[in-house]
C-alpha positions as CSV (number, residue, x, y, z in Angstrom):
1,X,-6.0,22.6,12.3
2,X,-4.5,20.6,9.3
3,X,-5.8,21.1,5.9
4,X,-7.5,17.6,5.6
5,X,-6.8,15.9,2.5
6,X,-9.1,13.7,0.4
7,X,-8.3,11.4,-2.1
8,X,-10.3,11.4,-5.6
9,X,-10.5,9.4,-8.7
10,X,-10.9,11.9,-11.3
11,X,-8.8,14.8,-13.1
12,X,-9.7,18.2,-12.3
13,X,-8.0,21.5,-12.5
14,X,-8.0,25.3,-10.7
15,X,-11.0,27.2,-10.6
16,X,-13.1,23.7,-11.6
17,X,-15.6,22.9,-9.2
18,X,-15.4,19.0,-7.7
19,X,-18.3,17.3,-5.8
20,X,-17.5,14.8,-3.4
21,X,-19.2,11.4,-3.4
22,X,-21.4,10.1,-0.3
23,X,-18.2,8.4,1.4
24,X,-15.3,11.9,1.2
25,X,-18.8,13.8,2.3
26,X,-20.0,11.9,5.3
27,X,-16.1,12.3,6.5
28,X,-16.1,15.9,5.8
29,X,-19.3,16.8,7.5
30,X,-19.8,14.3,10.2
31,X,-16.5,13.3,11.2
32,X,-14.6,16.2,10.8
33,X,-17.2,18.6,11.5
34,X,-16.3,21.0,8.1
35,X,-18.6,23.8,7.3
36,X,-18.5,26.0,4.5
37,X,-15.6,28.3,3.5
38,X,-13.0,25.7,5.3
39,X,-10.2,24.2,3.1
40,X,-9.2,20.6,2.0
41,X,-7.1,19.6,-0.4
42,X,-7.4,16.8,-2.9
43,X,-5.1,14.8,-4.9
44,X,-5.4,11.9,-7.2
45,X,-2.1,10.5,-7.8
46,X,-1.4,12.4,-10.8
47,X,1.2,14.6,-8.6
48,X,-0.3,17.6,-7.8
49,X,-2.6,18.4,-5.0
50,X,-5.4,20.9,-5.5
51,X,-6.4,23.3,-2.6
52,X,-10.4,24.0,-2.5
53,X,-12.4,25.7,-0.2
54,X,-15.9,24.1,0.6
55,X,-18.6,26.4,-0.9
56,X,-21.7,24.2,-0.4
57,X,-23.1,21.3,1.9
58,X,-26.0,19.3,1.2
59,X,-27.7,15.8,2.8
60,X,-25.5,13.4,0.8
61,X,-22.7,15.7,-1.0
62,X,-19.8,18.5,-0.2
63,X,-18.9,20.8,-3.2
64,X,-15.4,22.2,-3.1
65,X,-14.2,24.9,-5.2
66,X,-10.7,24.2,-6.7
67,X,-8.3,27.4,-5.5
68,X,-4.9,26.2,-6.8
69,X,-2.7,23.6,-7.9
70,X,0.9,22.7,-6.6
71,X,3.4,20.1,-7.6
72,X,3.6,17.3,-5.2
73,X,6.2,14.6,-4.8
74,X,6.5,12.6,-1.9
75,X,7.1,9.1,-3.1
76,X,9.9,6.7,-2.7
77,X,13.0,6.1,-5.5
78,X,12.6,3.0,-4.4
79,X,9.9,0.7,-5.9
80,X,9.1,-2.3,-3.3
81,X,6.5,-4.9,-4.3
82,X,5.4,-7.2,-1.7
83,X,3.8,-10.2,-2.0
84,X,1.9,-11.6,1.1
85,X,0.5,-14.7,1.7
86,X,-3.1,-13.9,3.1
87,X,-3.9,-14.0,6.9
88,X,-6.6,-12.8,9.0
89,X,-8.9,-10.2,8.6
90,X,-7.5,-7.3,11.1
91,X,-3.8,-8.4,10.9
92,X,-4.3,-7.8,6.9
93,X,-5.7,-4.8,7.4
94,X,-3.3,-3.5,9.7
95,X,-0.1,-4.5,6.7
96,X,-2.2,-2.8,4.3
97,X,-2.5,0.3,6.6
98,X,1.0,0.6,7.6
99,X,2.9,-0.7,4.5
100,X,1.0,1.9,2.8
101,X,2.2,4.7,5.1
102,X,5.8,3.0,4.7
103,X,5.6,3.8,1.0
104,X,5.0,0.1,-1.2
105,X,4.5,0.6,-4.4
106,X,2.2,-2.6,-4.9
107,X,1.0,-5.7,-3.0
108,X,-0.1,-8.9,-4.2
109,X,-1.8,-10.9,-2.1
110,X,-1.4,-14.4,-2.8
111,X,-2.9,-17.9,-1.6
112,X,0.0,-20.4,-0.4
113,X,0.0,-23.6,0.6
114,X,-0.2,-23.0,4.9
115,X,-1.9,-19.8,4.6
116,X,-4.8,-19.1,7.4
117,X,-7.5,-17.5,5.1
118,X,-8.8,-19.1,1.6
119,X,-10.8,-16.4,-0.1
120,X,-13.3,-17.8,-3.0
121,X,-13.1,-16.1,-6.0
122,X,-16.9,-14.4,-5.8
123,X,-15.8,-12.6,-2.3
124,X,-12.3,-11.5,-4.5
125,X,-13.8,-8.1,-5.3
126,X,-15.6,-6.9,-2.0
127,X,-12.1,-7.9,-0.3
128,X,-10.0,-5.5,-2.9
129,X,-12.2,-3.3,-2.5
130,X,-12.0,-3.3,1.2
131,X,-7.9,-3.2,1.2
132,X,-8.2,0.0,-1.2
133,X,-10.5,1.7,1.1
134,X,-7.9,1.0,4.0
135,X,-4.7,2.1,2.0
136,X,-6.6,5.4,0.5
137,X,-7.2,6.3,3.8
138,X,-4.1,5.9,4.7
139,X,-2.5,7.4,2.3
140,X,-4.9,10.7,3.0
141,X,-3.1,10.6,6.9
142,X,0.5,10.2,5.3
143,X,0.9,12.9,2.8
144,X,1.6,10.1,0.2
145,X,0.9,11.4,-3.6
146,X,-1.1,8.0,-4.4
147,X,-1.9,4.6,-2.7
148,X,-0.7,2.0,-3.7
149,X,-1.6,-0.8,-6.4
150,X,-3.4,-3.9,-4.5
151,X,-3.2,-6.7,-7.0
152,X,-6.0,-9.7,-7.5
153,X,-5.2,-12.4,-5.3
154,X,-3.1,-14.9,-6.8
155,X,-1.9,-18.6,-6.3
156,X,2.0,-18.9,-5.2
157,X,2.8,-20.7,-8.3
158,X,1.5,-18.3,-11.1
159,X,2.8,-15.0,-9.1
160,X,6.3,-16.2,-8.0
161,X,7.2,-17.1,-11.6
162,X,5.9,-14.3,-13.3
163,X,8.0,-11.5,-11.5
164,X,10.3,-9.8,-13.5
165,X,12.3,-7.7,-11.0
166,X,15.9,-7.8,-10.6
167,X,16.1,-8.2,-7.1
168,X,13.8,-11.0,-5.8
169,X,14.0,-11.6,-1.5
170,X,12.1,-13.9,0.6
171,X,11.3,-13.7,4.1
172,X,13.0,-17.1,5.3
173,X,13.9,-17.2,9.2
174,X,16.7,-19.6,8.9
175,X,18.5,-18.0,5.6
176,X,22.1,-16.3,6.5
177,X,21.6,-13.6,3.6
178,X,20.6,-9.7,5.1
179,X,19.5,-6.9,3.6
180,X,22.6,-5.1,4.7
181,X,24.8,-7.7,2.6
182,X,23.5,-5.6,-0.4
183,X,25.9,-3.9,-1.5
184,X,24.1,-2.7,-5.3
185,X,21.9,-0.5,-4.9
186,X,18.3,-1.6,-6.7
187,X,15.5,0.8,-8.3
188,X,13.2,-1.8,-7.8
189,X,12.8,-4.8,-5.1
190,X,10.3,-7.8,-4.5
191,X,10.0,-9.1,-1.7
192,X,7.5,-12.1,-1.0
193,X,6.2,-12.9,2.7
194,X,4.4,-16.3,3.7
195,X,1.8,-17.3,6.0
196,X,2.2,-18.0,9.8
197,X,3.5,-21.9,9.3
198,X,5.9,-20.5,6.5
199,X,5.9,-22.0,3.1
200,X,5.8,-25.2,2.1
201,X,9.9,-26.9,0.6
202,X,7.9,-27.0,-3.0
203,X,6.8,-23.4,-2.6
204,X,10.0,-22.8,-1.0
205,X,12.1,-24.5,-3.9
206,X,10.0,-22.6,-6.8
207,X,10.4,-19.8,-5.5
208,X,14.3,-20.5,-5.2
209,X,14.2,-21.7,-9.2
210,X,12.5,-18.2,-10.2
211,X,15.4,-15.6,-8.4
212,X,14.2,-15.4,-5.1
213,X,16.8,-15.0,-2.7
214,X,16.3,-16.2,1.1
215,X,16.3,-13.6,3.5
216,X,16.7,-13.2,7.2
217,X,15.9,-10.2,9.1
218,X,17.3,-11.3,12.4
219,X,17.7,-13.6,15.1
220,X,13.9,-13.3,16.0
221,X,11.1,-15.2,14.0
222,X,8.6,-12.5,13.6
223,X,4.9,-12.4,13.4
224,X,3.3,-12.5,9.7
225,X,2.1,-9.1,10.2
226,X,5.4,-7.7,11.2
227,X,7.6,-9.3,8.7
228,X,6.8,-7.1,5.8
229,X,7.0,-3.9,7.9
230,X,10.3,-4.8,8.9
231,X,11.6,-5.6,5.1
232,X,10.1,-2.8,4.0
233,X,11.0,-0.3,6.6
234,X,15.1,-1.7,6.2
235,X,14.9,-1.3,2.3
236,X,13.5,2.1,2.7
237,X,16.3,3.1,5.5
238,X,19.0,1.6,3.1
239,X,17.6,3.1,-0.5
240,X,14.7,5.2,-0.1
241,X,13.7,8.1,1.3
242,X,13.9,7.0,5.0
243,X,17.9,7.3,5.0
């Protein structure tokens, strides 16, 4: 069976003891089935991951005794923000899910013109919230050293003209430039996605003003929750660690 791995919020060391909240403990004993003296391991993002065996179960809790510590890396030289105009509930959660396990480094959700979903600003918190949950647990599945940063949703205009990356794409059906035209490699990449009726000309010309470069990814128009899997997967392939 795999060692499972659970991901934790604080700094800890060998030989410290670590007790899991209700959450990583429901998992562990209910899901999973673990008794005592079974491994996990546990990682925070600091690049390491600690192996611990479990030395004590209660009603709401799972102690783990930290064992060792070993040097992880398993994260991209390639930085890819993406910034994703909002759709539904499940189709969000699925990009969060797999663009997670594809290795972004950030999203930033963002609010455009045509998108499906407005969010008030009181539900902003249970929805980050929710979208951390989803990429922590991902991240657990896919050996990744961290999840990655999910952003406050923002308006198209305030996000799109505060990006300071070099290398600024967006997803735009009808544009004749590719990935593969590339031919400097970048450290770093942004690449912003719209809603399911595309961006409006104004957000379209903004975004054009501010270094954003139109991007095709084929002859196919793709769904909005395949687009960023695609750009992301192709920048990985061509840069990252997917070559």
């Amino acid at each position: 069976m795999r060692v499972p791995r659970i991901f934790i919020f604080d700094i800890i060391d060998s030989n410290d003891e670590y007790i899991l909240d209700r959450d990583q403990s429901h998992y562990l004993k209910n899901v999973l089935r673990l008794k005592t003296s079974m491994k996990v391991r546990l990682f925070n993002g600091s690049g390491y991951e600690y192996l611990g065996i479990i030395n004590k179960i209660s009603k709401n809790s799972v102690n783990v005794a930290v064992l060792s510590k070993e040097k992880k890396h398993n994260e991209s030289p390639l930085k890819v923000n993406l910034i994703i105009a909002i759709s539904r509930a499940s189709k969000f959660d699925y990009l969060i899910q797999k663009l997670t396990e594809l290795g972004v480094s950030s999203i930033t959700p963002i609010q455009s013109e045509r998108s499906e979903i407005k969010i008030r600003s009181k539900d902003q918190s249970k929805k980050i919230e929710h979208w951390e949950k989803i990429a922590i647990s991902a991240c657990q599945q896919c050996d990744r050293d961290g999840p990655p940063k999910i952003h406050w949703i923002g308006n198209f205009s305030s996000t799109v003209t505060t990006r300071s990356e070099n290398a600024k794409f967006m997803l735009e059906p009808s544009a004749k430039y590719t990935l593969s035209a590339i031919t400097k490699e970048p450290k770093e990449i942004c690449i912003l996605s719209g809603p399911e009726g595309g961006f409006s000309p104004k957000e379209r010309l903004l975004a054009d003003e501010h270094g954003f470069k139109p991007l095709s990814l084929g002859p196919r128009i793709l769904r909005t929750e395949t687009a960023p899997i695609v750009a992301l997967s192709i920048a990985q392939s061509k840069w990252g660690d997917c070559k």
